[in-house]
C-alpha positions as CSV (number, residue, x, y, z in Angstrom):
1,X,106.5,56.3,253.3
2,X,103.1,54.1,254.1
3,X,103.9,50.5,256.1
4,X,100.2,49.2,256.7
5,X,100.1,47.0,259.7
6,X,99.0,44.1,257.2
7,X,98.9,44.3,253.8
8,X,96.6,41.3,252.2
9,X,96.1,42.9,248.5
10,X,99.6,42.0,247.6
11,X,100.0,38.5,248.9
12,X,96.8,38.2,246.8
13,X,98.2,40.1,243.6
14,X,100.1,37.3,243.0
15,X,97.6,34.3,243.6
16,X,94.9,36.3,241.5
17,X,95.4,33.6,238.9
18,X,95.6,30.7,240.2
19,X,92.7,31.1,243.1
20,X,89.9,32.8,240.2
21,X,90.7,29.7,238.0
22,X,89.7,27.3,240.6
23,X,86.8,29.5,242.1
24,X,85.4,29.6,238.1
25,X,85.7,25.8,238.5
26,X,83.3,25.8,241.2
27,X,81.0,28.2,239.7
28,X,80.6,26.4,236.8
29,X,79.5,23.6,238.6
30,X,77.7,25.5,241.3
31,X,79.8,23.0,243.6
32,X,79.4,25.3,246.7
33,X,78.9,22.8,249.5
34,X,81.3,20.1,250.8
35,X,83.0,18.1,247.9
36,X,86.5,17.9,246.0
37,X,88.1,20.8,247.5
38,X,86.6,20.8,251.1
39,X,88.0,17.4,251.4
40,X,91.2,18.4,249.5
41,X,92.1,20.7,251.8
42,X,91.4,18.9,255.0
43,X,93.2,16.0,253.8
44,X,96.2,18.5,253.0
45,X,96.1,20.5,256.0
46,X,96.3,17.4,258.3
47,X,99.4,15.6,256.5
48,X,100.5,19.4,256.5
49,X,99.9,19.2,260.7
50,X,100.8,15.8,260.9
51,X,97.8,14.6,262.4
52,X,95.0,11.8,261.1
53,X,92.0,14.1,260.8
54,X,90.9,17.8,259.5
55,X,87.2,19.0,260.3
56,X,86.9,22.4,258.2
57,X,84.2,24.8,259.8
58,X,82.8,28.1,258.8
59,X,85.6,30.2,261.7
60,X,88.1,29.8,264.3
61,X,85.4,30.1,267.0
62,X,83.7,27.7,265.4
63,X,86.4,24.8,266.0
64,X,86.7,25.6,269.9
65,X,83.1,25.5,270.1
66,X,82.4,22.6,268.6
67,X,85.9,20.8,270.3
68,X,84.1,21.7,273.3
69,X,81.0,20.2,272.6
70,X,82.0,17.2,271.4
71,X,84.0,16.4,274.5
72,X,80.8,17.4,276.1
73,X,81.3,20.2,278.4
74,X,78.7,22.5,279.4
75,X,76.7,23.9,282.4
76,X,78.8,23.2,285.8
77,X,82.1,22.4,284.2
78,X,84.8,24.9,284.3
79,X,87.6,25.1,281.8
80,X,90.8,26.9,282.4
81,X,91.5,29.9,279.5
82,X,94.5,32.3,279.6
83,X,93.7,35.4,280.5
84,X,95.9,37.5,277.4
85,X,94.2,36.0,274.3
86,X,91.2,36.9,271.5
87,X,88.1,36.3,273.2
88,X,87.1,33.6,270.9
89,X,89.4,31.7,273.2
90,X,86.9,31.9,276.2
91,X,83.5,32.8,274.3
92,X,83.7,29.3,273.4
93,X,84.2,28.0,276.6
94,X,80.6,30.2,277.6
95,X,78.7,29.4,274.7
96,X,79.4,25.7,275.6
97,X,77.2,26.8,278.8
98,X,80.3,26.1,281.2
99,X,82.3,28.2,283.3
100,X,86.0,30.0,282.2
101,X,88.7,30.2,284.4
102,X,90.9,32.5,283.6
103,X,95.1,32.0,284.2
104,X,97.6,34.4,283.8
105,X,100.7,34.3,281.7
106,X,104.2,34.1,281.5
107,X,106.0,37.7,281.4
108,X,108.4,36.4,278.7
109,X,106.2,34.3,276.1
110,X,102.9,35.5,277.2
111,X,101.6,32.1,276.5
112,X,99.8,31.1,279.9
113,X,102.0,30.4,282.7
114,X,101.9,27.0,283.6
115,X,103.0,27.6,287.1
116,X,99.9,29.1,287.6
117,X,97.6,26.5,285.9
118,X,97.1,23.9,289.2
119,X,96.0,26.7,291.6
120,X,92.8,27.4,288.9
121,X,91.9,23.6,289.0
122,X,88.7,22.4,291.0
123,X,86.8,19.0,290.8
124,X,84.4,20.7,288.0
125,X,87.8,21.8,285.8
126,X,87.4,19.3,282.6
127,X,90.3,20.8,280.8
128,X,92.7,23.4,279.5
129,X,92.8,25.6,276.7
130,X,96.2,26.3,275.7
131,X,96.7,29.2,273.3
132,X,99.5,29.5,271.0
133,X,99.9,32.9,271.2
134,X,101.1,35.6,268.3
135,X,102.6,32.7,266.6
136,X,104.7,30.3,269.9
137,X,103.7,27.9,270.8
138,X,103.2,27.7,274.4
139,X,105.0,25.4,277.0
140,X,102.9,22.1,275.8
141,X,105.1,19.6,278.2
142,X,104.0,20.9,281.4
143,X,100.8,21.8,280.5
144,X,100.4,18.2,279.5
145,X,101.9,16.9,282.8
146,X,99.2,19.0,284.9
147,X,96.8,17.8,282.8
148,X,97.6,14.3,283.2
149,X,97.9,14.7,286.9
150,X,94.6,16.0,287.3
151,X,93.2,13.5,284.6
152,X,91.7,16.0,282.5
153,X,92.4,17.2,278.7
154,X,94.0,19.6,276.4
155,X,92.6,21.2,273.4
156,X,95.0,23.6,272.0
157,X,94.2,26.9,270.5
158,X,96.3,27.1,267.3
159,X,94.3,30.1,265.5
160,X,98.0,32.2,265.3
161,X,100.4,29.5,264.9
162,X,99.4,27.5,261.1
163,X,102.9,25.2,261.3
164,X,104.2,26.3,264.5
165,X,106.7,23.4,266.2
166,X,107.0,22.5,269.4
167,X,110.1,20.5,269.8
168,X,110.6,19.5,266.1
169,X,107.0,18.9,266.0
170,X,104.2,20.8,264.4
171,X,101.1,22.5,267.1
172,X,97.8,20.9,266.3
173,X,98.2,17.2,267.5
174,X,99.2,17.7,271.0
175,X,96.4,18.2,273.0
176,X,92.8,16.0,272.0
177,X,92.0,18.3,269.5
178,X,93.2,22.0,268.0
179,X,91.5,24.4,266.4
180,X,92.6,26.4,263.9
181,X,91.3,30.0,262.1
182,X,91.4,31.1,258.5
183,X,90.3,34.7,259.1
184,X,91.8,36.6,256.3
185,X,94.8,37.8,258.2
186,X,96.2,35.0,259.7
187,X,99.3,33.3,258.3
188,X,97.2,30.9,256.5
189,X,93.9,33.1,255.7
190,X,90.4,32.5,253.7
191,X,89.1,35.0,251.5
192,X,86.3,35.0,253.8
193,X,86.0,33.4,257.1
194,X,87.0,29.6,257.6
195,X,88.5,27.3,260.3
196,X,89.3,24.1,260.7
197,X,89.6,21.3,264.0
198,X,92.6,19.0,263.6
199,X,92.7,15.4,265.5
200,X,94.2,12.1,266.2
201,X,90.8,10.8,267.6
202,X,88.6,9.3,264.9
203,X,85.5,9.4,266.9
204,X,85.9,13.1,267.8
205,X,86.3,14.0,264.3
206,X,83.0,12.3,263.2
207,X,81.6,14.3,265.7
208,X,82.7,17.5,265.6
209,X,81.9,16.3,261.4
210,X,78.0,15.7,262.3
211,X,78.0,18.9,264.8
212,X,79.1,21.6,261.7
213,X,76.0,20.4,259.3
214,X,73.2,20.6,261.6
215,X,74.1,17.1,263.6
216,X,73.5,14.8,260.2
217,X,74.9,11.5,260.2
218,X,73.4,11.4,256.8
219,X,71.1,13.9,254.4
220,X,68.1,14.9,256.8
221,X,69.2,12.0,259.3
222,X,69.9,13.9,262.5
223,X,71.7,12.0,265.2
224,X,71.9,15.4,267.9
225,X,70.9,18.9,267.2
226,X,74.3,20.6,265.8
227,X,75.0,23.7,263.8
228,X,75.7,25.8,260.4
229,X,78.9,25.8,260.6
230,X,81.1,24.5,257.3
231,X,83.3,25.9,255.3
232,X,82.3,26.7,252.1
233,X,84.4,24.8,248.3
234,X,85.2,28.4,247.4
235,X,87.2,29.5,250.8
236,X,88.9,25.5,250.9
237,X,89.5,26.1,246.9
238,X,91.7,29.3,248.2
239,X,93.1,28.0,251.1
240,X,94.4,24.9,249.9
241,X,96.3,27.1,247.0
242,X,97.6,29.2,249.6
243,X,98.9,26.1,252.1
244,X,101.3,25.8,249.2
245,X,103.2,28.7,249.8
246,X,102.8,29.0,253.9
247,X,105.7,27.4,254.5
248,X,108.0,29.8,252.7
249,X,105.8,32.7,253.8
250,X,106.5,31.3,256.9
251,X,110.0,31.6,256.7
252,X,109.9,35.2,255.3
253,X,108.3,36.1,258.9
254,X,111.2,34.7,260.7
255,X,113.4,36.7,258.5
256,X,111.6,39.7,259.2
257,X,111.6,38.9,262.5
258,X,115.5,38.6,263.3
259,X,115.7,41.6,261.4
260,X,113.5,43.3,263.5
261,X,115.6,41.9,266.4
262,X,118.6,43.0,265.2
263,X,117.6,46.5,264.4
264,X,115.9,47.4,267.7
265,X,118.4,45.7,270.3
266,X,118.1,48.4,272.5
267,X,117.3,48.7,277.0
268,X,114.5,50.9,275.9
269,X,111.9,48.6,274.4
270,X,111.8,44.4,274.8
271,X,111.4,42.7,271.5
272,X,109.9,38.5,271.4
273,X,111.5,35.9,273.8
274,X,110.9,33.0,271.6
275,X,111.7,29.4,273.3
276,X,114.8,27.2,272.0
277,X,112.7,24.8,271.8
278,X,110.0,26.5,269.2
279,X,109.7,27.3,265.6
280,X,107.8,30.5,266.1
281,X,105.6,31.4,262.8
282,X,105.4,35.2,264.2
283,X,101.8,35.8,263.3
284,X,102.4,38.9,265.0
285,X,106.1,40.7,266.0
286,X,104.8,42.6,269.5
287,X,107.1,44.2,271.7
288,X,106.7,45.8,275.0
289,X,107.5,49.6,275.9
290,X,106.3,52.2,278.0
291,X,104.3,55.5,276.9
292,X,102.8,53.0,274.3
293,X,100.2,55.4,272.9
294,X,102.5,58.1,272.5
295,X,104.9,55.7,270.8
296,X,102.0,54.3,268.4
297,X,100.8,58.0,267.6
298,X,104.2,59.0,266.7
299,X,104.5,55.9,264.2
300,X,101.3,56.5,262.8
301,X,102.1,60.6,261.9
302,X,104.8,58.7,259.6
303,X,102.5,56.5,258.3
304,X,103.4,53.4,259.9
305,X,100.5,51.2,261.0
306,X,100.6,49.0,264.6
307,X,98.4,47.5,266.4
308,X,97.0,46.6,270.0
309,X,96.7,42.8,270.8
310,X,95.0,43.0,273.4
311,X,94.6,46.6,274.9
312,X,92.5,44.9,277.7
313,X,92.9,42.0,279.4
314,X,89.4,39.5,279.4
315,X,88.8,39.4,283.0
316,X,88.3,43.2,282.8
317,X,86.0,43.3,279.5
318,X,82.5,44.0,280.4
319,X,81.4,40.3,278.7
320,X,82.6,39.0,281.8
321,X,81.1,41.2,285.0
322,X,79.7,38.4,286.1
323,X,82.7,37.0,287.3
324,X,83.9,39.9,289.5
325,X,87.3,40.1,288.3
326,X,89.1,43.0,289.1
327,X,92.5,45.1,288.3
328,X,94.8,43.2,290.1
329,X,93.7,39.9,289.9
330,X,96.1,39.2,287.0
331,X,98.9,41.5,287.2
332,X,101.0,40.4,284.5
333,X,98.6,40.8,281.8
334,X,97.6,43.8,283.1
335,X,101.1,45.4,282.7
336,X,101.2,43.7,279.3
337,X,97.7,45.0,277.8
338,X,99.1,48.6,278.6
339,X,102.4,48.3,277.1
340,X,102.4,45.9,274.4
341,X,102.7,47.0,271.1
342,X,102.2,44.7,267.5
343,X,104.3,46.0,264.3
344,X,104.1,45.7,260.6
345,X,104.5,42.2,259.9
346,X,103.6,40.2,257.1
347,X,105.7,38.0,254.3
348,X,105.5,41.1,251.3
349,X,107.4,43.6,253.8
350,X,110.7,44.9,252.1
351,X,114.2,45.4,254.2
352,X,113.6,48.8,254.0
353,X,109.9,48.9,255.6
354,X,111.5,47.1,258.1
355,X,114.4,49.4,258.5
356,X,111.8,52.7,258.6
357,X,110.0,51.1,260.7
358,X,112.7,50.4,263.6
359,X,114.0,53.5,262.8
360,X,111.0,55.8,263.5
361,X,110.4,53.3,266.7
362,X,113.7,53.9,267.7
363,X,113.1,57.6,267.5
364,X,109.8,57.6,269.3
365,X,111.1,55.3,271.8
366,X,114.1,57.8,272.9
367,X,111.6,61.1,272.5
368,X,109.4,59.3,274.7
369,X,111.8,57.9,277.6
């Protein structure tokens, strides 16, 4: 039996269809650029988020950087980053020419710890990155209280958590602004790369609007230099089809999920601690045990496919020498990256991948103890 760790071909088997019909539309009109279904799909994804305004943008990376430009950070600011996420989180942060500040996480969630957050804070710190990791979102009421205390902002990184809730409502309109990835294997994915900045504020959204074509207020008027950075009609064409169905492939997760939960309740691995108080979207279904390679290696000989997210923690990547971290510094992440361990999980998976999957887990687990 073969479980791939994410299988896109057959979520796209079925939209073959109706995503080539609308891409021939565009081709016949060699629409390519901006238009009908760039603006369709912002306007969709925002009522989908609940929030006024959607800026689509060529990646994930993309919509932190320009958030973080168009709240005008750069050189002497510092902004504070979790330590256990993609490093898009905090590249962004550096290509904005300011300073991260890294912040470890919470041992259950492993969103960043918020108890942690106010000891990170200097008079340069302009604001807070909050990710919401492998689909939870993370604990948004304190992080807000520290941030008004200190009088500075939120952005929130939403690239794993398309429809997440936070107390009955949906990530992307908390902090000043969110940003949001298509990559093709996130819950809501491009055929291509795309992402997208969500917004209450109108002016931040006509920013971050001039900033992804080149700074243009208007054709060849440049108000500030900006970058390439839109998304293309034929990735919003697929994506908008495809926000029609995220919901319910949102719900097949959580199925998956309490199965999963159900299957391995057992002292010898710890499966997600989700909040009361989220709706998880379970981007990714990791749980934490020891001997993880051994564990992985025996999976993969049965043909089951996992993955590491992340294997090391950012303040020990090389990218970031120059801030003299070292082991020790963040100890819970550093447990975590060694021991953390993402399964199959995607809407197409059958009962019984799920059950082979536990099963073979559950043997590797108790050969390995």
């Amino acid at each position: 039996m073969i479980i791939p760790f994410l299988d896109l071909a057959k979520q796209h088997q079925t939209l073959r269809s109706e995503i080539l019909q609308e891409w021939e539309k565009i081709l016949l009109t060699a629409g390519f650029i901006g238009g009908e279904y760039v603006e369709g799909f912002e306007h969709d994804f925002a009522a989908a988020c609940g929030v006024k305004y959607c800026v689509s943008v060529g990646s994930g990376t993309d919509a932190l950087r320009f958030i973080l430009l168009a709240l005008g950070v750069g050189p002497g600011d510092e902004v504070i980053v979790p330590v256990n996420t993609f490093i898009a989180t905090s590249e962004a942060v550096s290509q904005a020419g300011a300073t991260v500040r890294f912040v470890d996480i919470d041992p259950f969630t492993y969103n960043i710890d918020p108890g942690k957050i106010e000891t990170a804070i200097t008079e340069k710190t302009k604001g807070i990155i909050a990710v919401h990791l492998y689909g939870q979102p993370a604990d948004m009421d304190t992080v807000q209280e520290i941030a008004e205390k200190y009088q500075i902002w939120v952005v929130e990184d939403s690239c794993q958590a398309h429809l997440a809730e936070y107390k009955d409502k949906k990530v992307g309109g908390f902090g000043v602004a969110a940003a949001f990835s298509f990559y093709p294997g996130k819950n809501l994915g491009a055929c291509g790369e795309a992402g997208a900045v969500t917004t209450n504020n109108c002016q931040l959204a006509q920013k971050i609007t001039a900033l992804r074509n080149h700074g243009q207020s208007r054709k060849y008027v440049h108000d500030m230099e900006g970058y390439n950075g839109r998304c293309d009609a034929l990735q919003a064409a697929a994506l908008q089809i495809k926000l029609k169905y995220l919901s319910r492939w949102n719900a097949l997760r959580r199925k998956h999920a309490r199965m999963y939960d159900n299957l391995l309740d057992s002292d010898d691995l710890v499966t997600p601690y989700i909040r009361e108080d989220v709706v998880s979207v379970y981007h990714l279904y990791v749980v934490l045990v020891s001997k993880r390679k051994r564990i992985a290696d025996y999976l993969a000989e049965h043909g089951i496919t996992t993955g590491l997210h992340y294997p090391v923690p950012l303040h020990l990547q090389k990218a970031y020498s120059c801030y003299s971290y070292k082991n020790g510094d963040f100890p819970v992440s550093e447990e975590c990256a060694g021991r953390l361990l993402s399964l199959p999980m995607y809407p197409e998976l059958s009962e019984d991948d799920i059950e082979f999957v536990c099963n073979k887990l559950k043997e590797a687990v108790k050969l390995y103890a």
